[in-house]
N, C-alpha and C positions, 0 to 999 in steps of 0.2 A: 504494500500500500504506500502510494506517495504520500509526504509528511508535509502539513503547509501549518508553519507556526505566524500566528498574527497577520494573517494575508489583509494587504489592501483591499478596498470593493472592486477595485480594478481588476482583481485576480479571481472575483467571483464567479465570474464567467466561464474559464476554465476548470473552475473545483466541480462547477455543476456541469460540465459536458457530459453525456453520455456516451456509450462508445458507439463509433458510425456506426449507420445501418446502412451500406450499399445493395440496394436491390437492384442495380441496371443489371446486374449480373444470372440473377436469376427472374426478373421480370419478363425475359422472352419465354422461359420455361412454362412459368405459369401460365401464360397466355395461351400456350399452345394447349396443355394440358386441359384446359378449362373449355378451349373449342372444340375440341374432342368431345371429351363430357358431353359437352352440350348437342354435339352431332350425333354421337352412339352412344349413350348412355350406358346401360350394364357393358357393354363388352368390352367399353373404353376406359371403365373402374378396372373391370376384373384384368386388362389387360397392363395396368398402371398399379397395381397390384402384385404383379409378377416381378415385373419389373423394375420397382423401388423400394418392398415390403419384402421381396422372393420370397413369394409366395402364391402356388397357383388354386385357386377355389373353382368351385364348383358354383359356388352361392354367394352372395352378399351375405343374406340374411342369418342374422343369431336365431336358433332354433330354440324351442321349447327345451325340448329333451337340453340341450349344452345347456339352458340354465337352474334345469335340475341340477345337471352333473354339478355344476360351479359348487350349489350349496355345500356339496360334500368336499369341494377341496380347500374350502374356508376355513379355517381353525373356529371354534365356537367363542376361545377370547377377542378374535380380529370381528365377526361376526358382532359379538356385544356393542366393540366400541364401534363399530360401523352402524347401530342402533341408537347409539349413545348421541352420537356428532351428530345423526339425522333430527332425534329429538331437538336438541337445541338450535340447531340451526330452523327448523319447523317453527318451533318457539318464536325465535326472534323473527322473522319473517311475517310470520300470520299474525304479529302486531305492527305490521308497515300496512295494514289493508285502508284501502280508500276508503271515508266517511263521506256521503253526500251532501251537501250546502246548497241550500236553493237562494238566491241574493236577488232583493229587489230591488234594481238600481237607479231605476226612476218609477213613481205611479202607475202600476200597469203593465211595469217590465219587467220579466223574472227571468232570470238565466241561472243554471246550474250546471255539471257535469257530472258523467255517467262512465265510471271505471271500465272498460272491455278488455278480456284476456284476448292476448294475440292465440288466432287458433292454432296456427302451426308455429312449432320454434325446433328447430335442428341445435343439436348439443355436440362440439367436436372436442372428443377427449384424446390426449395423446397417452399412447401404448409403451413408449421404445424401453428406456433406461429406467423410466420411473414410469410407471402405468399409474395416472393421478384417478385414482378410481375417488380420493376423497373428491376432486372435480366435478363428479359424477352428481353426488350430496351438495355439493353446494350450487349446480345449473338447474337440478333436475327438480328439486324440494321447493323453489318459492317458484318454476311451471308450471305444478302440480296445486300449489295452493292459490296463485293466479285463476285456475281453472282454464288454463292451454287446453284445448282439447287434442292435440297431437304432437307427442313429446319424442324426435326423433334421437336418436345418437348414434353417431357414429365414429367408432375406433378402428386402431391398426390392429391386425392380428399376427400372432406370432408368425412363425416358420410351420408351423404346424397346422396352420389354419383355425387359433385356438384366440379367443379374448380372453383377454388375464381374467381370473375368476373371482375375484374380487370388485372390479369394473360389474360385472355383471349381478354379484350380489347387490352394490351399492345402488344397481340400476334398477333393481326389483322392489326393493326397497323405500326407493323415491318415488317410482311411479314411472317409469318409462315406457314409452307406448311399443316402441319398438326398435335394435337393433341391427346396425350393418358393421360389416367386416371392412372398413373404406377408412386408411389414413390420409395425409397430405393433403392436394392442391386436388387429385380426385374425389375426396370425400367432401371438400368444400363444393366444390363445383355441382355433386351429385346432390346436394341438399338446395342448393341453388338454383339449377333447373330443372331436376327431378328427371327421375331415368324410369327403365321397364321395374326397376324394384325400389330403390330411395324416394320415396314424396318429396316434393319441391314444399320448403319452408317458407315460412315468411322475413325471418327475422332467423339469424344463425350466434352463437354463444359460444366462448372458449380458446382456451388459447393454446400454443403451439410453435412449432420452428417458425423462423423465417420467410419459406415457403408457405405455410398456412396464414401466416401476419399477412405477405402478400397476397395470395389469392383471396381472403378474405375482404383485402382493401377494395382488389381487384371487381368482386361478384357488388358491392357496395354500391358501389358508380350509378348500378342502373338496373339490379335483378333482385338486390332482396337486403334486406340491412343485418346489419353487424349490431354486439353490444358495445365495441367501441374498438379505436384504435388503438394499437400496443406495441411495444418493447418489449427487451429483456427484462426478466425480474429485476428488482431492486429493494435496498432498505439503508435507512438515513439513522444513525442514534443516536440519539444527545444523551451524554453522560457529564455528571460532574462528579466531584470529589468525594460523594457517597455510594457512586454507583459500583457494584461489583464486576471486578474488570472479569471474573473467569464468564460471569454470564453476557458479559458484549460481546466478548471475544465468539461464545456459543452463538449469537445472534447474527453476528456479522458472516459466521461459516454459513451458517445454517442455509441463507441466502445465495452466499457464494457456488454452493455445493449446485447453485441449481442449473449453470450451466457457463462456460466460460464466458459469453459476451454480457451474464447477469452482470451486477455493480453495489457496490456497501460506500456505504458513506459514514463514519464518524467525527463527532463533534462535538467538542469537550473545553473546557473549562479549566482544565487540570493537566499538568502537564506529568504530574505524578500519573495519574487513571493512563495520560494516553500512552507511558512506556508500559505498566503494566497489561494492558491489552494490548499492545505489539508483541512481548514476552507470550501473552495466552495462546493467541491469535499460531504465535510458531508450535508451541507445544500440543493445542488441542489438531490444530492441520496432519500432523504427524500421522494420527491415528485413525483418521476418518480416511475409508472407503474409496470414495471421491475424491481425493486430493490432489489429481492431477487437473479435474477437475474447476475443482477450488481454486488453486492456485494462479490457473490463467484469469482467472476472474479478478481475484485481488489484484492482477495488472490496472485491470479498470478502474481500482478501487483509492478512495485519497480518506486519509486522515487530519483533521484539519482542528487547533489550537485558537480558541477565542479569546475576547478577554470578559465575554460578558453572556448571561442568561438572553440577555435582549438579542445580541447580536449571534446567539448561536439558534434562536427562535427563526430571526429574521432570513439567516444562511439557508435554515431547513426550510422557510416557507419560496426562496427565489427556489430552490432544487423541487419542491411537489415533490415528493418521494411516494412512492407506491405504498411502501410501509414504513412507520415513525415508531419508531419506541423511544418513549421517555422516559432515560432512568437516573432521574435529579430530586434534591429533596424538595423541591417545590413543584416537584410534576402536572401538579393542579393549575395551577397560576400560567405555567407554559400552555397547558393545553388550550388554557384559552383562547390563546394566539394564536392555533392554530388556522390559518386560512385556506392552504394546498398542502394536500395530501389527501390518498386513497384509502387507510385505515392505520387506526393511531393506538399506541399499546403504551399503557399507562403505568410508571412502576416497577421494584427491581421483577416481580413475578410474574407479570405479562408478557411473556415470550410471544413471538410474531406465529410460533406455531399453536399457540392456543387458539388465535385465531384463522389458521393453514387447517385445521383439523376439525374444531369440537366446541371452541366457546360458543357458535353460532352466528356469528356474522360473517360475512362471506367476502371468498378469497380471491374472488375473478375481481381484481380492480387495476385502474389506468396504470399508464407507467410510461416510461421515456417523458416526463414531464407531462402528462395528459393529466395529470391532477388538477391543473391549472383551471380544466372547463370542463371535464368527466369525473360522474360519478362511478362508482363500483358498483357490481350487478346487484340491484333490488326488486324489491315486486315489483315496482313500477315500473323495472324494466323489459317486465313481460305484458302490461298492458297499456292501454290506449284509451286518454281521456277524451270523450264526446263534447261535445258541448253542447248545450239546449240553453233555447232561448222562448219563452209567452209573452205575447203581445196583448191587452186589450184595446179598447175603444179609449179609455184612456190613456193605455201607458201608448198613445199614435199622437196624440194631443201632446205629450210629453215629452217626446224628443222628434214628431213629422220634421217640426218647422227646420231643427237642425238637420237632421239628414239632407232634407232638400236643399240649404245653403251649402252643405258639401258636398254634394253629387254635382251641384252648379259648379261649383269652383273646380270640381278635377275634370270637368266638360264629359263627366259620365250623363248623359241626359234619358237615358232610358231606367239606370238608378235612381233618379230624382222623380222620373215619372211612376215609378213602382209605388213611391209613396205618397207623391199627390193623387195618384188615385184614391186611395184607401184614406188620405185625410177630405177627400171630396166627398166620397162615400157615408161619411159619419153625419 
């Protein structure tokens, strides 16, 4: 990790870079891929399949019988907690439900809005190194309480022709309507314009390599929407002189591990904490799994020395972090501040994986600075506000006269006669 002590504002600009994302390089990839899709549907999955997954199918479709089988290759404790994270994540969701408001805004004039679940929503989980089956629990559970009526998903399957069987429990569990065997830039595509076996979505959820980030931007443009746009993972920590350096250090890997172009950011107060989490940081790497990992990630990665609560608040709010953990003794008082950021962890005990897993609030959120003007997936982001508006005899008395001064003025003259009639009429 780069080390920046007492950096100018001039140098802020640099601490928050992300690392590039050049897609000219695989943008013609996608594009091809996706016309295809869209020209042959099944045979140009299953053919793209073979060929980037290797692996040859017979079928898209996950079958009944394979999600029997799944159950039994689930442990009964991975099972529990896969019950456990679904509850709370339920919980918290099914208290974001929309209440209706009727507002009378002039005599006469009533408008309100009317919540509708989006009916189709495609869910794209990736399979490879880490099968995010918790992914699963946190797209599929507030579709479900949405009232989506058709809850697609679709993952990569092994070499074997096989979805990790935990994906598949998580997916039973939540409510998923139905299963395909489709990773990458095909599986976006195929939920996008729907083929002889994938339903065409409305709206697509989930994140993925750089290939899916693209083709997902790609399908956006003009066939079906996204929950937003995305980067690499990331996560921001402000520590100060209370904070336990073994658990930043845990925090900052934890992130790290997820994939070399992810990004950590620490930010501290203490020049004591920041050697000691450089010390953690080397010994806890050692032993983790991932560390090769890891490690390219920390390239991206900067540590950076303040002189103040204000000004290590203010550094986290120009970077919008995907994930903030706050672990200072006045962590309440910062959080106030908070303006940009995607989900904020409060405290030495709020690890970013309590809410990666099981606290219930949900882990698909912006990144690459999209904290900025996106939020993180919520119910609302499965449905669509109406809007209704009643008119009577009076509320036409109540605002005719303006309508028709501004339909005059934008030289819409059949807008202005819409309602001189109806005030003639009275």
């Amino acid at each position: 990790m780069k080390i920046y002590r007492y950096p100018e504002r001039a140098q802020w600009v640099e601490i928050i870079a992300r690392p590039h994302l050049d897609h000219s390089q695989l943008q013609q990839t996608v594009v091809t891929v996706l016309d295809d899709v869209r020209r042959r549907g099944d045979e140009a999955v299953l053919e793209y399949e073979e060929r980037f997954d290797h692996v040859r199918l017979s079928s898209l479709s996950v079958t009944e019988a394979e999600m029997d089988e799944a159950e039994t290759l689930v442990s009964p404790e991975l099972k529990e907690a896969i019950h456990l994270a679904h509850h709370n994540i339920y919980v918290f969701h099914e208290a974001q439900r929309f209440h209706e408001v009727r507002v009378e805004s002039q005599p006469g004039v009533t408008c309100w809005q009317k919540s509708v679940p989006i009916e189709k929503v495609g869910l794209y989980i990736p399979g490879g190194t880490a099968p995010l089956f918790s992914t699963v629990l946190m797209l599929a559970t507030p579709a479900k309480i949405a009232g989506c009526s058709d809850i697609v998903l679709c993952t990569p399957p092994s070499r074997e022709g096989k979805v990790n069987p935990a994906i598949l429990v998580a997916a039973r569990v939540a409510g998923v309507s139905a299963i395909y065997k489709a990773g990458g830039v095909q599986a976006i595509g195929a939920m996008a314009y729907g083929t002889q076996t994938v339903p065409k979505v409305y709206k697509i959820f989930g994140p993925g390599n750089q290939y899916v980030m693209a083709a997902k931007q790609q399908v956006s443009l003009g066939d079906v929407a996204i929950d937003m746009p995305a980067g690499p993972s990331e996560v921001c920590v402000l520590a100060d002189d209370t904070a336990n350096a073994a658990f930043v250090a845990a925090d900052l890997l934890s992130q790290a591990e997820h994939g070399i172009d992810s990004q950590v950011l620490l930010i501290t107060t203490s020049e004591r904490l920041l050697d000691a989490v450089q010390n953690e940081v080397s010994r806890q790497l050692d032993v983790l799994p991932r560390k090769d990992i890891a490690l390219k990630a920390l390239d991206n990665s900067r540590s950076v020395l303040v002189g103040s609560p204000d000004e290590m608040m203010a550094l986290s709010n120009a970077y919008a972090p995907e994930h903030l953990i706050i672990q200072t003794r006045d962590y309440e008082s910062l959080a106030a501040q908070v303006v940009n950021a995607g989900s904020v962890f409060l405290g030495a005990y709020a690890c970013e994986s309590a809410g990666d897993y099981a606290s219930g609030t949900n882990h698909t959120l912006p990144t690459h600075g999209y904290a900025t003007a996106y939020s993180g997936v919520n119910l609302d982001s499965y449905c669509r506000k109406v809007t209704f508006q009643h008119l009577t005899a009076q509320g036409i008395n109540s605002i005719g006269r303006a309508v028709e001064l501004m339909a005059e003025a934008e030289q819409l003259h059949a807008h202005k006669n819409a309602m001189t009639l109806r005030l003639a009429s009275i």
